[in-house]
C-alpha positions in Angstrom: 0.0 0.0 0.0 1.2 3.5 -0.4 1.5 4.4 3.6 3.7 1.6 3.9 7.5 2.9 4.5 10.2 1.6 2.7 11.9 0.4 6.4 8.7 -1.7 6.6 8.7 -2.6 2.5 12.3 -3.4 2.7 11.2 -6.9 4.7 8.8 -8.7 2.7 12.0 -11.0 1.3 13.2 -12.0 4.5 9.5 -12.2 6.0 8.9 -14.4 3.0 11.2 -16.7 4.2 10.7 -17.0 7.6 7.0 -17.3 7.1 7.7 -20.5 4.5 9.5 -21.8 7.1 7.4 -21.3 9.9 4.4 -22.8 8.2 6.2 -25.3 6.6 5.0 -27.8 9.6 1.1 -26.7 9.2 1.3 -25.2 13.2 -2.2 -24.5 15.0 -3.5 -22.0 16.7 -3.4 -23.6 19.9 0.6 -25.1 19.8 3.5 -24.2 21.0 5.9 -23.8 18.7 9.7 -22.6 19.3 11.6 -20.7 17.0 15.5 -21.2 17.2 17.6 -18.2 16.8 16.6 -14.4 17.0 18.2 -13.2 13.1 16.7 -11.7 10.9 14.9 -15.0 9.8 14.0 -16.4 12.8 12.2 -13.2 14.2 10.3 -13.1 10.8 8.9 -16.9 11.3 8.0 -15.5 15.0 6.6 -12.0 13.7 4.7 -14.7 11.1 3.3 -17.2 13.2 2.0 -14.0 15.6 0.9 -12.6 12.3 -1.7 -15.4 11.8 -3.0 -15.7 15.2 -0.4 -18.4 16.9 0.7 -16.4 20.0 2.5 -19.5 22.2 6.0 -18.5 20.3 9.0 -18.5 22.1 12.3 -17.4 20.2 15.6 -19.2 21.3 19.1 -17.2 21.1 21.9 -16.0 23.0 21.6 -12.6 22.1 20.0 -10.3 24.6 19.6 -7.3 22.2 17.7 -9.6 19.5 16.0 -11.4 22.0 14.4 -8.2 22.9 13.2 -7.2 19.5 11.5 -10.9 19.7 9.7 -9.7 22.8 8.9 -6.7 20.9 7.2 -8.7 18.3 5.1 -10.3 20.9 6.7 -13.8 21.5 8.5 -15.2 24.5 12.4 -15.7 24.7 14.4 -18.3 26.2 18.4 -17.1 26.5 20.8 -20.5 26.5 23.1 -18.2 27.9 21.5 -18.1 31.3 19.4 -21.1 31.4 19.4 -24.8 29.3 16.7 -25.0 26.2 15.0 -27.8 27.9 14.8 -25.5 31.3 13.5 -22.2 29.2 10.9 -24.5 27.2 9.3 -26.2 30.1 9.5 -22.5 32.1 6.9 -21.3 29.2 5.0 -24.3 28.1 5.4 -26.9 31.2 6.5 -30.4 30.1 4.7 -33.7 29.0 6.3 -37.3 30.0 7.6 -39.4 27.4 9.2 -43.0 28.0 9.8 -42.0 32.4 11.4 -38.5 31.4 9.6 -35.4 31.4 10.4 -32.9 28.1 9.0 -30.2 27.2 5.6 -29.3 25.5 6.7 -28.1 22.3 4.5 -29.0 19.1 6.8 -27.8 16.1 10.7 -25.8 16.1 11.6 -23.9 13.4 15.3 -23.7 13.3 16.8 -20.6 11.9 19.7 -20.5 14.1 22.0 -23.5 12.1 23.7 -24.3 15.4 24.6 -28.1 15.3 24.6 -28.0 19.8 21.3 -26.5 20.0 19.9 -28.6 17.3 21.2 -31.9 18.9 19.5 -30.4 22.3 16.4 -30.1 20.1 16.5 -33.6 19.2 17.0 -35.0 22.7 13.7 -33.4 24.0 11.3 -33.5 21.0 8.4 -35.3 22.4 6.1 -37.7 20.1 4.8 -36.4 16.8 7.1 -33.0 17.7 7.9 -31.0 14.0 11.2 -29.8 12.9 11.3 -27.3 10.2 15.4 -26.4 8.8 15.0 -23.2 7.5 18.6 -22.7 8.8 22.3 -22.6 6.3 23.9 -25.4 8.0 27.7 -25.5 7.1 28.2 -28.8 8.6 27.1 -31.8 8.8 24.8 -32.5 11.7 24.4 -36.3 13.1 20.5 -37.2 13.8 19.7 -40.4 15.3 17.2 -42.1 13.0 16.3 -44.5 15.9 14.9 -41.2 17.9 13.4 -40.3 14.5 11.5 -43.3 14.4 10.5 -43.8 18.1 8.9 -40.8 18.7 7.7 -40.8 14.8 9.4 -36.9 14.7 9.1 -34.9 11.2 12.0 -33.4 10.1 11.1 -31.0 7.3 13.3 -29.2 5.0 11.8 -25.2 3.8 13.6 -23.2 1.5 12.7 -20.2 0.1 8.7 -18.6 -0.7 6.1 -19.6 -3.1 3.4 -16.7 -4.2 1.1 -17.5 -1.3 3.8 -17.2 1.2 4.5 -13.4 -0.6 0.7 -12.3 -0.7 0.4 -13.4 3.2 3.4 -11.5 4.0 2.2 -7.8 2.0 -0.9 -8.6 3.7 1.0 -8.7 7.2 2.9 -5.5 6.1 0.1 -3.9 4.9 -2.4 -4.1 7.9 0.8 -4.2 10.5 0.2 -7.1 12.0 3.3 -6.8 14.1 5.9 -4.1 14.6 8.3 -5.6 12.4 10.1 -2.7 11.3 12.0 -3.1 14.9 14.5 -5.5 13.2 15.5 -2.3 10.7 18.6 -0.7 12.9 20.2 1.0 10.1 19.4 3.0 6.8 22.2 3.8 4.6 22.1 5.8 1.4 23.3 4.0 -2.0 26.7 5.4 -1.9 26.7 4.0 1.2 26.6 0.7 0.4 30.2 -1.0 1.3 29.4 0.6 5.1 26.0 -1.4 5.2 27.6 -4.8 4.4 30.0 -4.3 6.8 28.0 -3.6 9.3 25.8 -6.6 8.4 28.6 -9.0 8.5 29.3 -7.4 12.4 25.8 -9.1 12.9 26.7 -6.5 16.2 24.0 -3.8 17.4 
């Protein structure tokens, strides 16, 4: 729409993504579903899911600046900094008991963070039926234990990219401001600019 600024514009690409992602595992209203890592991707699948009406989002990171700008987007944070995933989970969504252990009550993750620890931690307290969505670069290999895959009959799904729907859902989101997204802009830069805005990118710093 014309009112929309080009700070709020600028976001339906990444948005795109992170929504493909985030529905990717078909989440419900009423699940909990945990978003790994507080990037730009990651708070756009949060800022997505919150979009569409699926409020019980926590983000995951060990950032407290971008963990903040998840809160400001309206989902809760966990910080493995301070406190172990499984510990942070259960805090928000309580825990269910699966084979004499208690884990926590998480219906889907969408990992945009690409860490290989915290996606192993994922894997070791995924309850029954639990989706995975890897929306996440990984630059190495990550070892998954097909016997956990099996017995707890977990979905590991693969989302790359958008497709039109995913674009039209997203202008809609931008459009009727579903969520204060524009908090993850931190910088503008003019064109001549440019070398000083990838470099600031790559600092991935505040």
């Amino acid at each position: 729409d014309e009112h929309i600024t080009p700070e709020e514009g600028v976001l339906m690409e990444p948005m795109s993504v992170g929504f493909h992602g985030a529905f990717s595992i078909e989440p419900k209203v009423d699940e909990n579903i945990v978003v790994l890592g507080a990037g730009p991707i990651g708070l756009s699948a949060a800022a997505s899911l919150i979009g569409e009406g699926i409020t019980n989002v926590v983000v995951v990171d060990i950032d407290e600046w971008r963990l903040a700008k998840a809160r400001e987007l309206g989902a809760k944070t966990v910080n493995t900094k301070e406190q172990t995933l499984a510990e942070g989970l259960a805090t928000h969504f309580g825990t269910v008991n699966v084979y004499g252990y208690d884990v926590p009550n998480v219906d889907g993750f969408i990992d945009a963070a690409g860490a290989p620890s915290l996606f192993e931690q994922v894997m070791q307290i995924a309850k029954p039926h639990a989706r995975i969505a890897i929306i996440a670069v990984y630059k190495e290999e990550v070892p998954v234990s097909l016997v956990q895959v099996m017995s707890n009959e977990v979905k590991i799904i693969g989302a790359s990219g958008y497709t039109h729907e995913d674009i039209v859902k997203v202008v809609a989101h931008i459009n009727e401001k579903k969520t204060p997204i524009t908090t993850m802009v931190t910088q503008v830069y003019k064109l001549d600019e440019l070398q000083q805005a990838f470099d600031k990118a790559i600092e991935a710093k505040e």
